[in-house]
C-alpha positions as CSV (number, residue, x, y, z in Angstrom):
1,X,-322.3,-190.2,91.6
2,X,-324.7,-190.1,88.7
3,X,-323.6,-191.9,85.6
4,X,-323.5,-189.1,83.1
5,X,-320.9,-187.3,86.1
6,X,-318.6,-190.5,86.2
7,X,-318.2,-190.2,82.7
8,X,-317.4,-186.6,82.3
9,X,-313.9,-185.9,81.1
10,X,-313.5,-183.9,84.4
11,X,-314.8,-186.9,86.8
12,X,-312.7,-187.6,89.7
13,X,-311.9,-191.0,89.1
14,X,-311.7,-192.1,92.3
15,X,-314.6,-190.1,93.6
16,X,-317.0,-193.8,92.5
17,X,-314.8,-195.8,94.9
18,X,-316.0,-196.8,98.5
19,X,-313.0,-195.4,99.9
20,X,-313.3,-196.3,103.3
21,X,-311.6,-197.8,106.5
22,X,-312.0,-201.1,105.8
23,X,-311.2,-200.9,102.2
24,X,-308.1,-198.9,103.1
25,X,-307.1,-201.5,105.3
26,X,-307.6,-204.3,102.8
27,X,-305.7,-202.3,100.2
28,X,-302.6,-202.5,102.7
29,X,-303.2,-206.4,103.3
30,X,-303.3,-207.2,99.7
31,X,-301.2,-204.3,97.9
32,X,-298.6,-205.7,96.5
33,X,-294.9,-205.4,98.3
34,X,-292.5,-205.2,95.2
35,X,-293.1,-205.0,91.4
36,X,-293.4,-208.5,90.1
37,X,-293.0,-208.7,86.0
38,X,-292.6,-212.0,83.7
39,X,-289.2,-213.8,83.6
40,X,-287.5,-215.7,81.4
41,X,-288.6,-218.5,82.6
42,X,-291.8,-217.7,82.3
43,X,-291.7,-216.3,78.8
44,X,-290.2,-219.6,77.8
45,X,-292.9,-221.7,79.5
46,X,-295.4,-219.4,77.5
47,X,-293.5,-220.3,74.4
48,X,-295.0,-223.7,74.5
49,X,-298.5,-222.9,73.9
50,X,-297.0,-221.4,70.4
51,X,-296.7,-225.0,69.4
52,X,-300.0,-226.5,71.4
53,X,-302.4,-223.8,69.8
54,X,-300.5,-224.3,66.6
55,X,-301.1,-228.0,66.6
56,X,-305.0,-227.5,68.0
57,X,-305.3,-225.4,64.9
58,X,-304.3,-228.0,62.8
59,X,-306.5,-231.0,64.8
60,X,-309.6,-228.8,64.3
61,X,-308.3,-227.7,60.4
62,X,-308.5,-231.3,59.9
63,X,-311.4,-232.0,61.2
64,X,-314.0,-229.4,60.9
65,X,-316.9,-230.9,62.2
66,X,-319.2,-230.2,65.0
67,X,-318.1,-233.7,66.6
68,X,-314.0,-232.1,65.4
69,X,-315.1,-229.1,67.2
70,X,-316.0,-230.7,70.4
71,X,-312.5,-232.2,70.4
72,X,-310.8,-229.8,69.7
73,X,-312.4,-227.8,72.3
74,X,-312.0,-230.2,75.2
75,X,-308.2,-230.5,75.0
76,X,-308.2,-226.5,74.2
77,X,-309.6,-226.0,77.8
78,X,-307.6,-228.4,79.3
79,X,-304.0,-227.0,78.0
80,X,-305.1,-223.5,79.0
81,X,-306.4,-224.9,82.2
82,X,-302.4,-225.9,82.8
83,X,-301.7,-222.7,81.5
84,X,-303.7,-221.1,84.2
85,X,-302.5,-223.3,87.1
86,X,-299.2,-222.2,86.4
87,X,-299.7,-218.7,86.0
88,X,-301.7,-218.2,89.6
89,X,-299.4,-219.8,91.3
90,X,-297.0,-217.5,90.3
91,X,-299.2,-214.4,90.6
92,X,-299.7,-215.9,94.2
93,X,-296.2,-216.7,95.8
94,X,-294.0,-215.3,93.4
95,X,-291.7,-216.5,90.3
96,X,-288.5,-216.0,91.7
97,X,-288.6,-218.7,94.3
98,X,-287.2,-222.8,94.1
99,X,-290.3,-224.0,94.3
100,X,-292.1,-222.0,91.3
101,X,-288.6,-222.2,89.1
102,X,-288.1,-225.8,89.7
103,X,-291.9,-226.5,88.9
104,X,-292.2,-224.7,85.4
105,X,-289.5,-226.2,84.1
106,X,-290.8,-229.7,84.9
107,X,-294.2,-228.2,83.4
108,X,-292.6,-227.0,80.9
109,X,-291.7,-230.1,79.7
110,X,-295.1,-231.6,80.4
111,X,-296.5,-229.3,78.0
112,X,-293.9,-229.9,75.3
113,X,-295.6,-233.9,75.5
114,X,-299.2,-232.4,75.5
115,X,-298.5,-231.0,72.2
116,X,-297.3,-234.0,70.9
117,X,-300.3,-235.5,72.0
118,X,-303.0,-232.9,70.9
119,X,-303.5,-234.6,66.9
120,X,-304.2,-237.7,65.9
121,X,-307.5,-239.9,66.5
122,X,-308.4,-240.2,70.4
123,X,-307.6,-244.3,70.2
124,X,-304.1,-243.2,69.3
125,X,-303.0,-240.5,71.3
126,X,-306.0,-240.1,73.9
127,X,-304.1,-242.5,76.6
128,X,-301.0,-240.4,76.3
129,X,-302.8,-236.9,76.5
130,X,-304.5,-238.2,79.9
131,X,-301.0,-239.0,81.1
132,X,-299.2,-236.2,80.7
133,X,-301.8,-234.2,81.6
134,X,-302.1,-236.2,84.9
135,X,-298.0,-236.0,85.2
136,X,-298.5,-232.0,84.8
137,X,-301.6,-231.6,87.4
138,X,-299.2,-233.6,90.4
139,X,-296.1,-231.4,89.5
140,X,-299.2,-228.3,90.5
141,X,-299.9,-230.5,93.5
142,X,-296.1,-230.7,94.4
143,X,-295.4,-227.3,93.8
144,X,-298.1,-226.1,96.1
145,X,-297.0,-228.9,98.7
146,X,-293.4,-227.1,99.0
147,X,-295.3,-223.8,99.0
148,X,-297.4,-225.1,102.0
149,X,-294.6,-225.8,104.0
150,X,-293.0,-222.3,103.9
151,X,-296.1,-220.2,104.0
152,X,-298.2,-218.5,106.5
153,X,-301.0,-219.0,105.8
154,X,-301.1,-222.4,103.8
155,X,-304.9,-222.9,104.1
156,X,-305.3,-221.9,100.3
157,X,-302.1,-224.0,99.4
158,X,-303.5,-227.5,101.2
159,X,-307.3,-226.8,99.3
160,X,-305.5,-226.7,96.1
161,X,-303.8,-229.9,96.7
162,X,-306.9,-231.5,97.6
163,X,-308.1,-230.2,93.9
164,X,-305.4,-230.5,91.8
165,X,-304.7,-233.9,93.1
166,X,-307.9,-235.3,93.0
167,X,-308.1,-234.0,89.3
168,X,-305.1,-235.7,88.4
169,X,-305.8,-238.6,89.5
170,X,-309.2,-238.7,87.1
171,X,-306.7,-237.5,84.9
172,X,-304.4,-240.3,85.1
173,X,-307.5,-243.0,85.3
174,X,-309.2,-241.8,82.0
175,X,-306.4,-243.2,80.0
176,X,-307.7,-246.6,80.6
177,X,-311.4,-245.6,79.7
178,X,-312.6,-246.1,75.8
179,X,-313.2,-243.1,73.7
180,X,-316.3,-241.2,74.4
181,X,-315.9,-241.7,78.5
182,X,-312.8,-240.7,78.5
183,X,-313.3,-237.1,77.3
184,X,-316.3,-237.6,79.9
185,X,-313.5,-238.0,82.8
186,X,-311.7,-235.4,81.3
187,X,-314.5,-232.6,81.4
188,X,-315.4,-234.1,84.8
189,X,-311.7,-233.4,85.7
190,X,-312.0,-229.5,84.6
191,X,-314.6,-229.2,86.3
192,X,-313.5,-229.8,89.6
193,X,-310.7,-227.7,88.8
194,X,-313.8,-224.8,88.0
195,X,-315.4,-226.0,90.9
196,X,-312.8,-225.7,93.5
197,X,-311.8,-222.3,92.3
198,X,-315.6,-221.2,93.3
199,X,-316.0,-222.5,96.5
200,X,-312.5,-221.7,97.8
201,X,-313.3,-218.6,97.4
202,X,-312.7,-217.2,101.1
203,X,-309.0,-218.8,101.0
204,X,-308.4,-217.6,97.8
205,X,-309.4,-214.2,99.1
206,X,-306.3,-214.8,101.5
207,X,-303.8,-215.2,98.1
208,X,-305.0,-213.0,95.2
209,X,-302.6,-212.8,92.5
210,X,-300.4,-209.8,91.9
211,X,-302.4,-207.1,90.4
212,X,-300.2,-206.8,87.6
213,X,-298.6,-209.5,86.9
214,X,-301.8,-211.7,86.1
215,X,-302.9,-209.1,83.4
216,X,-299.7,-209.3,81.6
217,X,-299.4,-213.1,81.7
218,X,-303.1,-212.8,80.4
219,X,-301.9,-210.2,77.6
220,X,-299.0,-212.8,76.7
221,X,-301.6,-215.1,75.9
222,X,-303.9,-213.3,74.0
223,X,-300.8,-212.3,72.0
224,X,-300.1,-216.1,71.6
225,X,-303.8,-216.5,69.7
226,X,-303.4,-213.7,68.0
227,X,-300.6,-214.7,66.7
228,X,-302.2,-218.3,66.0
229,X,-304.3,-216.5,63.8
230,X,-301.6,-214.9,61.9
231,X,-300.0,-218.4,61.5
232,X,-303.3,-219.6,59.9
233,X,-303.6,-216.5,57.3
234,X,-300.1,-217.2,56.2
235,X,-300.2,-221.2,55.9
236,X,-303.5,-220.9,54.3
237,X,-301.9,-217.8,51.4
238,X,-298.5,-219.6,51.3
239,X,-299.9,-221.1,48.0
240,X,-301.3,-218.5,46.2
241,X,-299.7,-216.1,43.4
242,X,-297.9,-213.4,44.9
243,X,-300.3,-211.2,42.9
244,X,-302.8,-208.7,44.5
245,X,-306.0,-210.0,44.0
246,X,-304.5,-213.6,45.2
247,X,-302.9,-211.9,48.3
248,X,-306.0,-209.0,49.3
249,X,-307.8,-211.9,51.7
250,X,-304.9,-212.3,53.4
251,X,-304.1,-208.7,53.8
252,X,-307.9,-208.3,55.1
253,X,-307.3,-210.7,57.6
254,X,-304.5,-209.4,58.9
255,X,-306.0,-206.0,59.2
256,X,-308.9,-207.8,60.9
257,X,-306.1,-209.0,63.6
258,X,-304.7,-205.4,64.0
259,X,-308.5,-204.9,64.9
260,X,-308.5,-207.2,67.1
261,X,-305.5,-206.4,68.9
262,X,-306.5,-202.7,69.4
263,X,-309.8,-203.3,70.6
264,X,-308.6,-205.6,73.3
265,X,-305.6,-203.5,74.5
266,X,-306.3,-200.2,73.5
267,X,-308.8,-200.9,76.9
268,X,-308.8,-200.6,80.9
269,X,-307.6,-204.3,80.8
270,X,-306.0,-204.4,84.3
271,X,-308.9,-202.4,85.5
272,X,-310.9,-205.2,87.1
273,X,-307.9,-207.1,88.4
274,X,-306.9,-203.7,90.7
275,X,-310.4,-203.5,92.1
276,X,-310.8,-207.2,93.0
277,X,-307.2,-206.5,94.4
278,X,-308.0,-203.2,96.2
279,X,-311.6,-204.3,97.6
280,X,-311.3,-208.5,98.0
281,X,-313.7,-209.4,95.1
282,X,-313.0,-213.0,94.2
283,X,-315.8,-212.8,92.3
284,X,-314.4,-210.3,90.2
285,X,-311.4,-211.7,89.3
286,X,-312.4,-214.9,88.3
287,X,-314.9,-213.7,86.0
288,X,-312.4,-211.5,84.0
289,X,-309.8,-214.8,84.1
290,X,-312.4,-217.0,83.2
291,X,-314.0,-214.6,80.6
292,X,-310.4,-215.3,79.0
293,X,-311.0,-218.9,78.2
294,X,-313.7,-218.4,75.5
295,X,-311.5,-215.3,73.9
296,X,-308.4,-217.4,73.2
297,X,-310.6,-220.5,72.2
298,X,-312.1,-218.6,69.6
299,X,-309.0,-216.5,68.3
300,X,-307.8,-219.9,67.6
301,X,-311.0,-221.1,65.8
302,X,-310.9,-217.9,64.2
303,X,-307.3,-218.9,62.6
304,X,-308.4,-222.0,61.4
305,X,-312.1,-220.5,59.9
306,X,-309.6,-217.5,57.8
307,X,-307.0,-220.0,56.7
308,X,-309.2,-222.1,55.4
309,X,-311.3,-219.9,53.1
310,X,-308.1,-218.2,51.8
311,X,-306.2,-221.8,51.2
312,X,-309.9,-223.5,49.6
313,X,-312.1,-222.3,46.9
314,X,-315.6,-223.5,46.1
315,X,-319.5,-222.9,48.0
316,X,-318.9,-226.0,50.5
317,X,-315.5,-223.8,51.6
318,X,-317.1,-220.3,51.7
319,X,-319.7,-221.9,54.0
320,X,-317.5,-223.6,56.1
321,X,-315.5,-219.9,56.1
322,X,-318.6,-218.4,56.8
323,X,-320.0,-220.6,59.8
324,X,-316.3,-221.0,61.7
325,X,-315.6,-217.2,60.8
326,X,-318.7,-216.1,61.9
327,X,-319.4,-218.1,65.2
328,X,-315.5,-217.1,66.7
329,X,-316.2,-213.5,65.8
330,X,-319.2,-213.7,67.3
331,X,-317.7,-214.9,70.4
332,X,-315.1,-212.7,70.7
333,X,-316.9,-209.6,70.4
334,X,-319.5,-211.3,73.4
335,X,-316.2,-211.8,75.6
336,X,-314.9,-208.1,75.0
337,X,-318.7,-207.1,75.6
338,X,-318.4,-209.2,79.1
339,X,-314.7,-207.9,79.8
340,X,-316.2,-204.5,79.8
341,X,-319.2,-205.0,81.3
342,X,-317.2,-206.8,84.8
343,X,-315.6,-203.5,84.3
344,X,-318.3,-201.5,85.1
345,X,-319.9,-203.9,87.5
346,X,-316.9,-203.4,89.6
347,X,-316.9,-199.9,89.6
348,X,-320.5,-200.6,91.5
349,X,-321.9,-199.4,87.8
350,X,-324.2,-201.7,86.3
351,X,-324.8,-199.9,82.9
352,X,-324.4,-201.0,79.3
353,X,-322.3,-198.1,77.8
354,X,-321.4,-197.6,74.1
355,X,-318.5,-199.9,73.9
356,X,-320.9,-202.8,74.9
357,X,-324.0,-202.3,72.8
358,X,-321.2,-201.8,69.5
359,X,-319.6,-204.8,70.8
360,X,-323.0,-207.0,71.2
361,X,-324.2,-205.5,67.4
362,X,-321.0,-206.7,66.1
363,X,-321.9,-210.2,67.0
364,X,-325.5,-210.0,65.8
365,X,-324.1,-208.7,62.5
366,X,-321.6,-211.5,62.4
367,X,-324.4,-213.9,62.6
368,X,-326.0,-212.4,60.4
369,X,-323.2,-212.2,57.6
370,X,-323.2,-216.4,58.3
371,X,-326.0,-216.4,55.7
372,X,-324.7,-214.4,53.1
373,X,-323.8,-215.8,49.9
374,X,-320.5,-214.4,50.0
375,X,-317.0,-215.9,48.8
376,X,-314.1,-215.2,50.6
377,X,-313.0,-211.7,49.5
378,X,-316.2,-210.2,49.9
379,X,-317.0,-211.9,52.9
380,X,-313.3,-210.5,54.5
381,X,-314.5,-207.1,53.4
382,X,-317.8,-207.1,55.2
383,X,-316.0,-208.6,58.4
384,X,-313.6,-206.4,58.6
385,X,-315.8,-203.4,58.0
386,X,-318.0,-205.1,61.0
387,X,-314.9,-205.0,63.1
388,X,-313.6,-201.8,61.9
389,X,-316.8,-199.9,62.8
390,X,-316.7,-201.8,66.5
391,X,-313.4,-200.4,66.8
392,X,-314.5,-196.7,65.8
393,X,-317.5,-197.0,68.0
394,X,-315.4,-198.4,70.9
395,X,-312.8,-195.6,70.0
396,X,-315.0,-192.8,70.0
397,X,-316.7,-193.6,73.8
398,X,-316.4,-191.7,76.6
399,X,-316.1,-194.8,79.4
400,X,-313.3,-195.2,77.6
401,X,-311.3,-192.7,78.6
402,X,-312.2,-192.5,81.9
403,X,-311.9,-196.2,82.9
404,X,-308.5,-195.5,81.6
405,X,-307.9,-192.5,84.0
406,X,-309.7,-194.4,86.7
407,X,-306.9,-197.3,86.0
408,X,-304.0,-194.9,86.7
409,X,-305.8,-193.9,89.6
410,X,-306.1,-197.3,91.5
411,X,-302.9,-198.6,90.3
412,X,-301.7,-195.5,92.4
413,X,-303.5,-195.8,95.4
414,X,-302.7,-199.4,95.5
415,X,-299.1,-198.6,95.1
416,X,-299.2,-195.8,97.5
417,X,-301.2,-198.6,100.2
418,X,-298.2,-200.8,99.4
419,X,-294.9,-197.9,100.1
420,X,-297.4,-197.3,103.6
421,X,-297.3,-201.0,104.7
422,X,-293.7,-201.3,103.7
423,X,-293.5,-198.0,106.1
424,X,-295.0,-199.7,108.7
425,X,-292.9,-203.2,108.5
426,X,-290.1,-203.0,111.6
427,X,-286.7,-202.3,110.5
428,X,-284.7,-205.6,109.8
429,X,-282.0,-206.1,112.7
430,X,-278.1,-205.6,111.1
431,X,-275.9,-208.7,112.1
């Protein structure tokens, strides 16, 4: 199919898709069997990284340095990095059995000591960060260890033992290191979290997560920066006259957010999580979950850059405003641009369509605006127009509408694989 025909309103939008033998038969091997939406539980557990993006905010508002970036950056990725642990293993086996309830709320707690543990200097509180952490990674490694026993096919559940244990144990040994090596272990200890995830990629083809419930525990998320970013615009107003001119930033900036918010989910989100599903791309997947991880880094950098040029007055603040602004936006417009683009690539499309190229412009602009001489109103207005004319352009493209009809499309043929293999199961004997 050419591309100008895949993005006609009248496209088939399955007519791009290798249907096929073998793809049907790995649609009815990895469809999912029942519907699998967040609990309770799990909107409870989520709750907590309120609080730890909250009080990352506030390490990196109080130290705005490059050297207060790094930080803040490091122990960012590590608490999504439990975040995600959690959330795959339930995308994986399920959040309705003991082993999965029993863990989150011992994680759950975990996390309620990592954002204790998140502000202060490293000498003080860097000891107790690597032990918790350390305590949550080997309640993973347990969780996954009762998985193991009840599974068939526990190859996937026994490699990430060997990952997460190892990494907690790094974890657990960097509290004795000085500053400085310590946040060496604890990179080292990401990364064989990233590491393992790559090369386990056969096994994890075994156990991909339930094609809708990892999107929505994704969207949680982003919600949770978002509203990190709301938190920030109110702190940093909450001492200014209640007059217009005092309060337009902050009404800006919250505008900006709606932005935001619409050009992330007013999108074929789940798109790229039901083809990895349908067709076995690893690949796929963990680029879009991965591509995730610089978004809600710099929503909450974003937060902190808008809070503190509305709460501050003065050059030295508008170019602090200016550079955190400017880099986050810029990021965040490069991970929608990448969100789309594994959208297309796994469509078997490898094209830069509208939404990209306005996407990628609004970064160069945003870079640009870093060297304007602009205080904080102005500067607000000319973001916000940057963001508002993404949005339009984003809007206004075709791929957009039919990624969303190709969406509906897959979600229903994967549905309709899953009623056929339920079909197909034997009848379960009466007693």
């Amino acid at each position: 199919m050419s591309s100008a025909a895949a993005d006609s309103p009248d496209a088939d939008p399955l007519a791009n898709s290798s249907a096929s033998t073998a793809t049907d038969v790995a649609a009815e091997n990895k469809s999912p069997q029942q519907e699998q939406r967040a609990t309770w539980l799990e909107l409870f557990f989520d709750l907590i990284f309120v609080t730890a993006f909250d009080q990352l905010a506030k390490r990196f508002s109080d130290d705005d340095t490059l050297r207060g970036f790094s930080t803040f950056a490091l122990m960012f990725v590590a608490v999504w990095w439990a975040w995600v642990g959690n959330t795959l293993f339930a995308g994986r086996y399920g959040n309705q059995e003991r082993p999965y309830r029993w863990g989150t709320a011992l994680q759950l707690l975990s996390m309620g000591g990592l954002a204790l543990g998140v502000l202060g200097d490293l000498r003080d509180v860097g000891a107790f960060f690597s032990v918790v952490f350390a305590v949550n990674r080997f309640i993973l490694v347990g969780m996954y260890a009762f998985q193991a026993r009840s599974s068939d096919s526990p190859e996937l559940a026994y490699t990430q033992i060997r990952t997460f244990g190892l990494s907690a144990v790094v974890w657990l040994g960097s509290a004795w290191l000085p500053p400085g090596w310590q946040q060496v272990a604890w990179g080292s200890a990401v990364g064989i979290d990233a590491l393992a995830s790559l090369v386990s990629r056969r096994v994890q083809g075994q156990n991909l997560p339930h094609p809708e419930h990892l999107p929505e525990r994704v969207g949680l998320l982003t919600i949770i920066s978002l509203g990190a970013v709301i938190t920030e615009i109110v702190a940093g107003t909450g001492n200014k006259p209640l007059s217009f001119v005092d309060q337009l930033p902050a009404a800006l900036s919250l505008l900006l957010s709606l932005a935001l918010f619409k050009l992330y989910f007013d999108e074929a989100r789940d798109l790229p999580v039901l083809l990895a599903h349908r067709d076995g791309r690893v690949g796929t997947l963990l680029v879009w979950l991965y591509s995730h991880l610089p978004l809600t880094l710099a929503l909450t950098a974003l937060g902190v850059g808008i809070g503190h040029g509305i709460a501050h007055e003065g050059k030295e603040a508008d170019q602090v405003e200016r550079i955190t602004v400017g880099l986050s936006l810029t990021a965040i417009f490069v991970n929608l641009a990448t969100l789309r683009f594994v959208t297309q690539h796994a469509l078997g499309k490898l094209r830069m369509d509208l939404s990209v190229w306005a996407l990628l412009l609004s970064s160069a602009a945003m870079l640009g605006l870093m060297f304007a001489p602009l205080g904080t109103l102005p500067y607000q207005a000319a973001t916000l127009a940057v963001c508002g004319a993404a949005l339009i352009a984003v809007w206004r493209d075709p791929a957009r509408r039919f990624l969303s009809r190709t969406e509906e499309a897959v979600t229903e043929e994967i549905h309709q694989a899953g009623d056929r293999s339920d079909d197909e199961q034997p009848p379960t004997p009466r007693t």
